[in-house]
C-alpha positions as MATLAB code, in Angstrom:
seq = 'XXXXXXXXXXXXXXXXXXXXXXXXXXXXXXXXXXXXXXXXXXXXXXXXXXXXXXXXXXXXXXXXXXXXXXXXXXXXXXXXXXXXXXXXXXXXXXXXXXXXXXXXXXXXXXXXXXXXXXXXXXXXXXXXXXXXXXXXXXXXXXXXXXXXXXXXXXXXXXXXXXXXXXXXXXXXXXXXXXXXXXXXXXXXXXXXX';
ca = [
      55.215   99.395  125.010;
      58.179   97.184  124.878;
      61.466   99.385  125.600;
      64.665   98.717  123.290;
      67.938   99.304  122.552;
      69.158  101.978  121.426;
      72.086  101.711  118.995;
      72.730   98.438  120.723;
      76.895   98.974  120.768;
      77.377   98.295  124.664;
      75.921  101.390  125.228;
      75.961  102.691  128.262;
      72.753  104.081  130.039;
      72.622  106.666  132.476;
      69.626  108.455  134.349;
      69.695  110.350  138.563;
      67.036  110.530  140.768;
      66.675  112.957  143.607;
      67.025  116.037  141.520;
      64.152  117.811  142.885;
      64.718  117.215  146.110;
      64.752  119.550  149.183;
      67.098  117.037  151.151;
      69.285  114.450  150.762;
      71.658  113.591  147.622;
      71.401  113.562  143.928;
      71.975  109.714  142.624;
      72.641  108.432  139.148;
      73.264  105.110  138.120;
      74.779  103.606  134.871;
      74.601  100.198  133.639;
      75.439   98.505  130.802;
      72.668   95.711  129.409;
      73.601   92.599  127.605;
      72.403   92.448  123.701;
      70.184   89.238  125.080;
      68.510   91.176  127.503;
      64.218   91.643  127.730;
      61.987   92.728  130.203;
      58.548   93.618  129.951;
      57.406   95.806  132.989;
      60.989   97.556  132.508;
      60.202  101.533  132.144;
      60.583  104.826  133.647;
      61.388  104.156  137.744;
      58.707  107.167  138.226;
      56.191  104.612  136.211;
      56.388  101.679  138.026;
      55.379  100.688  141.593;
      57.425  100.671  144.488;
      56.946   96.741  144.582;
      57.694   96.028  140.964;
      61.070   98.187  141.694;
      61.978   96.199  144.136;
      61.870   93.355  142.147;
      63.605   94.909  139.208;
      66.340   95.757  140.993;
      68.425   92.635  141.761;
      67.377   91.661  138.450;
      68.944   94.409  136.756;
      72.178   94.156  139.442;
      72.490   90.241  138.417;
      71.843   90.359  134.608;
      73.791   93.353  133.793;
      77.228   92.888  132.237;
      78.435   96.171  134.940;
      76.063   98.909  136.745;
      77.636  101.851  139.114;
      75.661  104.157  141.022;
      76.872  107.153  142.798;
      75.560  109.903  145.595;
      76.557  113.610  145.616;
      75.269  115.352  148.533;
      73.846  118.579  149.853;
      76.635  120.693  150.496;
      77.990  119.795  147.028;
      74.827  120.462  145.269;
      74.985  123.688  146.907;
      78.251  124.645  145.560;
      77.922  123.704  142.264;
      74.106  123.438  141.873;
      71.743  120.751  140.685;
      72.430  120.403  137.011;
      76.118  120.258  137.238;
      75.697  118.195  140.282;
      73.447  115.793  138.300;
      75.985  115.149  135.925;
      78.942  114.322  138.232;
      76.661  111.979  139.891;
      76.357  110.433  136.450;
      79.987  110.529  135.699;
      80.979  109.001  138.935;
      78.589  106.159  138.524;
      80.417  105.582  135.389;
      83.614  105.486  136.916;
      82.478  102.301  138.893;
      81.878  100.486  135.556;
      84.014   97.277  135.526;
      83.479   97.691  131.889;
      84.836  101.422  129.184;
      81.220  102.799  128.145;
      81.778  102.821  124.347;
      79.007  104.915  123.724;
      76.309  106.510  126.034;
      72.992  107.777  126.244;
      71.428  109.728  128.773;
      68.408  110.702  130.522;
      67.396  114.180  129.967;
      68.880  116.951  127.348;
      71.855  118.295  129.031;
      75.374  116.495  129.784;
      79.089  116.778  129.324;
      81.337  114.363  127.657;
      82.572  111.608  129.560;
      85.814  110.942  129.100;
      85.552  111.264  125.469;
      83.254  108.696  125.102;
      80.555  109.659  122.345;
      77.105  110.688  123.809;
      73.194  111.344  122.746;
      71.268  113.323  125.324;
      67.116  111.592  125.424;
      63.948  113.556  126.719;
      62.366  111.016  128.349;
      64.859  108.486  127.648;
      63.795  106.389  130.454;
      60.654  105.677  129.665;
      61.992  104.683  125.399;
      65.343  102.491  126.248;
      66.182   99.971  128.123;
      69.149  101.117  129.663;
      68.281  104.502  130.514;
      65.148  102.853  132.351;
      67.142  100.322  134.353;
      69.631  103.111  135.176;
      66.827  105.231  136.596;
      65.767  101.919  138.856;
      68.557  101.487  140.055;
      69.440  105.611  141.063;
      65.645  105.587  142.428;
      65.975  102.420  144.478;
      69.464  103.603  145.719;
      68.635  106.877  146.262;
      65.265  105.351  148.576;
      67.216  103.224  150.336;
      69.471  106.128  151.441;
      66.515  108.717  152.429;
      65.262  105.329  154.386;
      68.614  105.660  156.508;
      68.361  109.329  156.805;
      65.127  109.139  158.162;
      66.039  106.856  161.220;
      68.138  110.080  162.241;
      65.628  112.449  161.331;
      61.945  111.084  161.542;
      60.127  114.258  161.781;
      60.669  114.653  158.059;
      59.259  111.402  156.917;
      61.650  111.156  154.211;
      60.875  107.481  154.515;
      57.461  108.607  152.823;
      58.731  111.656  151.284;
      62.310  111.283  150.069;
      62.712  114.643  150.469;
      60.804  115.858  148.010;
      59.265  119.149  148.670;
      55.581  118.092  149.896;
      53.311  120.109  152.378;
      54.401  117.766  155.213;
      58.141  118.380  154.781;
      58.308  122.319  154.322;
      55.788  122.325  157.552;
      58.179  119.847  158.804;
      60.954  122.253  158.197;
      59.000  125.205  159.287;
      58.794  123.753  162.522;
      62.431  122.178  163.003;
      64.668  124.145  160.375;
      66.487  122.219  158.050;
      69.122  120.078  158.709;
      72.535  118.928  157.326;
      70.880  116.480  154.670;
      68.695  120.207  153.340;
      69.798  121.831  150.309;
      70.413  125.117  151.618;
      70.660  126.565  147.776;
      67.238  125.468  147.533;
      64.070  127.024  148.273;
      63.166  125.101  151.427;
      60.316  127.317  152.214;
      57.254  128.970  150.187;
      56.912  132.777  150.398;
      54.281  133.577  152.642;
];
C-alpha cells in the first residue's frame, strides 16, 4: 500500500525508536517531506529490512526539505520515564529543524504541544504516512548506529544484534555481568524467577 500525505501543509512527521529498550537511548526523528515526494518500499522502519533501511536512509536525509533526530539517554529516561522521555526526544529532534513545523503528526496516541504548533496524534502512523514512516527510519537507523558504538565497549551484550532490546541473550547477559551505564535502571532488567 502506497503511504501518503497527510494534510500535506509542510507537515511535520515525527516517530522514536528504542522505547522498549533495556539499554541504551530513546531516539526520535522529525522530518519534513517535500509535496513532490514518492517512494514505494517507504513504511513502518519495524516493516522493512535492515538492507532496504539502509538504503532509505540517505535518501530520506538528501530529499527532505529538513530532518532532526535526537538521543535521550538512560539516566534521563530514568528520571522522567519512557513516555515523557519519548516525547522530548521528539521535541528535540524538532528543534534541529532548519525549517518552523507548521503542523505535525505523530507516531503513536500520546504527545504534548510543541511549541504551539497544532498536532494529530496516529496509531500506527508509521506504517499510513509518509512522514511519520521516514521519521521512524531515520530514529531506527540512528538509534542502530548508536547501539553499534555501544557495543564495541560492551560486546557481551550483543547490542550489535540486540539493540538492547530485552531478549533471552541480553537479560542472561545481564545476569551474568550486571547492567551497565547504557541499562535503564527504572526498567525491569531482569525476569522474576
Amino acid at each position: 500500500m502506497l503511504l501518503k500525505f497527510y494534510k500535506n501543509l509542510n507537515e511535520t512527521g515525527t516517530d522514536e525508536a528504542g522505547r522498549g529498550c533495556l539499554a541504551g537511548p530513546v531516539t526520535a526523528a522529525a522530518i519534513i517531506l517535500p509535496e513532490s515526494f514518492e517512494n514505494s518500499i517507504l513504511t513502518d522502519s519495524k516493516l522493512l529490512t535492515e538492507n532496504k533501511r539502509a538504503v532509505l536512509e540517505p535518501l530520506l536525509k538528501s530529499e527532505s526539505v529538513c530532518f532532526g533526530i535526537a538521543h535521550i539517554q538512560p539516566s534521563q529516561i530514568d528520571e522522567i520515564n519512557i513516555l515523557n522521555a519519548s516525547i522530548l526526544a521528539m521535541h528535540k529532534a524538532m528543534d534541529k529543524l532548519s525549517q518552523k513545523p507548521e503542523y505535525i503528526i505523530v507516531d503513536g496516541n500520546r504527545f504534548k504541544t510543541y511549541k504551539n504548533v497544532p498536532h494529530s496524534c496516529i496509531i500506527k502512523g508509521d506504517s499510513k504516512y509518509l512522514s511519520i514512516a521516514a521519521a521512524s527510519v531515520l530514529a531506527k537507523t540512528a538509534r542502530d548506529a548508536y547501539m553499534l558504538k555501544l557495543h564495541e565497549e560492551y560486546p557481551m551484550y550483543n547490542w550489535k544484534k540486540n539493540k538492547g532490546y530485552p531478549t533471552k541473550e541480553h537479560r542472561a547477559a545481564i545476569e551474568k555481568y550486571g547492567p551497565t551505564k547504557y541499562h535503564r535502571m527504572s526498567f525491569k532488567l531482569l525476569p522474576d524467577n
